[in-house]
N, C-alpha and C positions, 0 to 999 in steps of 0.2 A: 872373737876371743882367740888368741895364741894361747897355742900348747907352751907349758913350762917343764926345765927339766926338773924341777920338783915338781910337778904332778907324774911327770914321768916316775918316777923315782917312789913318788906313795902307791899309783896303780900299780909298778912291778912286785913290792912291797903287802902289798894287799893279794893278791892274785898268786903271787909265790906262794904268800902264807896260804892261801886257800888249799891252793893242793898240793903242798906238803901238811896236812892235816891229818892224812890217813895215816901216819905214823906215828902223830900223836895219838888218833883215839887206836889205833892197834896196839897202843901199851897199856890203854885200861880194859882188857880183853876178859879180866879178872871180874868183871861188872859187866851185869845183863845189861842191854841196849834197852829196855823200858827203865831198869834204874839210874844208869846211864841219863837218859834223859831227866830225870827227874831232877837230877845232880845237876846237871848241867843248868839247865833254868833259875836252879834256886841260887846257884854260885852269879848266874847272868842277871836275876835280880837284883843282886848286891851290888855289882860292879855297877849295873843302868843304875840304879840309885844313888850311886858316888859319883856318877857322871852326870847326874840330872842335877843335883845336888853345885859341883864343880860348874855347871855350865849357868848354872840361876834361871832354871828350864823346869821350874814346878808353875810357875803361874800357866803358863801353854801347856801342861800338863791336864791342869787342873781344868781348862775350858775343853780339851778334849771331854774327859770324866764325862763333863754335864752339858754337851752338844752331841745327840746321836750323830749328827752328822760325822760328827770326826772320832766318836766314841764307838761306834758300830763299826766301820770298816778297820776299826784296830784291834779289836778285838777278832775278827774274820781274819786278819794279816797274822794275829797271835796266833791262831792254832792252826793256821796253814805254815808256819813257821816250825809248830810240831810236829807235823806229820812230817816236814822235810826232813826235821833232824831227827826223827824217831829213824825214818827207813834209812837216812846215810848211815847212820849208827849200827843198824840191823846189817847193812853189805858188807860194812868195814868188819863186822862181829863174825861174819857166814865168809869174810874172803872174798867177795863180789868188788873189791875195789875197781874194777873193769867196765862195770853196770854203772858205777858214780860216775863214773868218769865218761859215758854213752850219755848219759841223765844231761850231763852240764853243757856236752856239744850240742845236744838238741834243746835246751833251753831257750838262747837265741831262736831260732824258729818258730818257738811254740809261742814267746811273744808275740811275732808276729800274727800267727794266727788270731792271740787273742787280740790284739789291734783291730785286728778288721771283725771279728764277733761282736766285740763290744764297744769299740772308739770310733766304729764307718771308717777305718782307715784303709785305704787302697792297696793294692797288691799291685807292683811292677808285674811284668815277663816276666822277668830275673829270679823276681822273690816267688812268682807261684811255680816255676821251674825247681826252686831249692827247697821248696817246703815239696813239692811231687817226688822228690828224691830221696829227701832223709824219711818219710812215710817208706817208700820202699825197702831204704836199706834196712828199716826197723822190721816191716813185715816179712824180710827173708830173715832175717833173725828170727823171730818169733816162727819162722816153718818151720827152722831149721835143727833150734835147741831144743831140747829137753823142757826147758819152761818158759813161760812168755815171759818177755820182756818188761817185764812191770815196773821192777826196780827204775830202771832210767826214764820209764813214763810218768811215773809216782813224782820221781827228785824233779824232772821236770816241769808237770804242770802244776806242782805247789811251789815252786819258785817263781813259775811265771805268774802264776796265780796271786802270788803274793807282790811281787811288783807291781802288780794291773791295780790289786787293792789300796796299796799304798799310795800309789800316783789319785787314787781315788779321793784321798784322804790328806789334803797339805796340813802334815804335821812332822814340825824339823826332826829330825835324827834321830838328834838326842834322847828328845819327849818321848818321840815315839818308839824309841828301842827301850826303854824305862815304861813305857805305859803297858809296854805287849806283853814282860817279862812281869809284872805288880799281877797283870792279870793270868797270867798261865803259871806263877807262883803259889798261890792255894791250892788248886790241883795237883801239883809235884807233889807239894807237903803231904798231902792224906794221899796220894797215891803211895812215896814212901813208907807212908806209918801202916797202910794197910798190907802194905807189902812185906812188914814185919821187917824193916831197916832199922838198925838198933841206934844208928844215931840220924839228925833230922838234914847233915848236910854234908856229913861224911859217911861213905863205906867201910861196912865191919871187914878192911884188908891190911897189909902191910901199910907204913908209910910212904913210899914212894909211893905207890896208888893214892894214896889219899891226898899227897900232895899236890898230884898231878888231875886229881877231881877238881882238888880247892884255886888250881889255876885254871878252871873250863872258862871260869867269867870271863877272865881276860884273853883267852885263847878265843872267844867268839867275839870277844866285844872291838879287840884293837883290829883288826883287818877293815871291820866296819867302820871304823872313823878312817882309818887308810884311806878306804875307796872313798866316804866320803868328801876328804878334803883331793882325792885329785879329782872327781867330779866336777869340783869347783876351778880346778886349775887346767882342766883340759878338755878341746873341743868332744863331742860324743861319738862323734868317729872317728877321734883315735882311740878313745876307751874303750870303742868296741871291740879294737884290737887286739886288748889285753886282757878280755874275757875268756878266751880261747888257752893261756896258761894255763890255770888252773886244772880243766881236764887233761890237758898236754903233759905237764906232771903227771898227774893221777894216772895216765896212759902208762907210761914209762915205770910208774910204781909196779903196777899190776903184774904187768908181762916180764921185767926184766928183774926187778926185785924181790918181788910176790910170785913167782913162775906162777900165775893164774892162764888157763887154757885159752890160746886165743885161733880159734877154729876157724877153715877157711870164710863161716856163713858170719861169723866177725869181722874178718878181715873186708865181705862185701858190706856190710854193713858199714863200717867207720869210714870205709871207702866212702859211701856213697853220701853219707853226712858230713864227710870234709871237705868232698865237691859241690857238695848243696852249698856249706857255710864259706867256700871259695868263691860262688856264684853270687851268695848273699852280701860278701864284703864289697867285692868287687861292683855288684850294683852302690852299695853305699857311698862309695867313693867317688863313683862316676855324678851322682846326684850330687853329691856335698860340693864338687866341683863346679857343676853346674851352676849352683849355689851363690858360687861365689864371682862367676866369671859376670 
């Protein structure tokens, strides 16, 4: 498979959007981060719905529904989908744009962990060298701050978690970003209504807020057809590449936009997880090489 510069172009596109994110949800700052979420979902049901709908992706739907096999682990992926975007929501809310973006450099890694827990996948030199590293720089952080490290342990292992689930589960995209959201849709709703929200999909705020609720759907859904279709269009290690932007922004947000504190026991920290994920590529590549010769 050749890489194309339109996969190039959807992954920079996907991955930009990603972290430039925290801008958008810093503008609905107006809205707690559990209604936040609420919002969010019920507007992502819509949208998955017009996409499942567009793509003629209910029959695969529907065999999901009534196969535990592919109905159970979507469900497991749906509300590990909320916890990620509950706590992104909560850093972005509390200022922690710094933790998001530690959360998403160690994501790569914690894959890997889960590979070898749950797939018998093997571990290079290389990779047990970078995953010994970023564990470090994490636990000098967690000496060193005021409060553990949770935030980017949370975003991380429900991301990965949620990847490991889904790979569990071959159910395309579409279906399945419409089946995760049909199901974590009921709960928004009576979470809303008990939460005493006066309307079932808009916040009682100005309308700029409320416009910029009613675009959540599409602010989560289109990045994800992004990455999906340059997946399709480019080897895996180059895409591995351009997982790494998204915290790379979010970095840059934090410190130089957000003046968020970035303390020397940070500085060994991101250190020590950009040299693990430098170790990490770098075995990648040498393999994919290998690969090919």
């Amino acid at each position: 498979m050749n890489d194309s510069g339109k996969g190039v172009a959807y992954a920079i596109a996907a991955y930009g959007f990603w972290g430039l994110t925290p801008i958008y949800w810093k503008a609905l700052q107006a809205v707690s981060p559990p209604a936040l979420l609420g919002y969010r979902i019920l507007w992502s049901c819509a949208f998955g719905v017009a996409l499942v709908s567009a793509a003629r992706a209910w029959p695969e739907l529907r065999r999901c529904v009534v196969s535990p096999r592919h109905g159970i682990p979507i469900l497991a992926a749906a509300l590990l989908l909320a916890v990620n975007w509950l706590t992104f929501l909560w850093a972005i809310a509390t200022h922690r744009v710094l933790a998001t973006s530690l959360g998403y450099y160690v994501t790569p890694l914690v894959n890997v962990g889960l590979g070898v827990a749950f797939l018998g996948e093997r571990l290079s030199r290389a990779q047990v060298a970078a995953l010994g590293l970023a564990s470090a720089g994490v636990l000098v952080l967690a000496l060193q701050v005021d409060e553990a490290p949770w935030i980017p342990l949370t975003l991380a292992a429900s991301f990965g978690a949620y990847g490991l689930v889904r790979k569990a589960a071959p159910v395309g995209p579409v279906a399945g970003f419409g089946l995760e959201m049909l199901l974590l849709a009921p709960c928004a709703a009576v979470f809303l209504v008990a939460s005493g929200a006066r309307g079932a999909l808009l916040p009682d705020a100005g309308p700029v807020v409320q416009a910029l609720v009613a675009a959540s759907g599409i602010v989560t859904a289109l990045p994800l057809l992004w990455f999906n279709r340059a997946a399709r269009e480019l080897r895996l290690a180059t895409l591995g590449f351009f997982q790494y932007l998204a915290p790379s922004i979010g970095f840059v947000l934090a410190v130089f936009a957000y003046g968020e504190r970035f303390t020397p026991a940070h500085a060994v920290c991101f250190g020590c997880v950009w040299a693990a994920l430098a170790i990490y590529s770098l075995d990648a590549l040498h393999a994919a090489g290998w690969r090919q010769t």
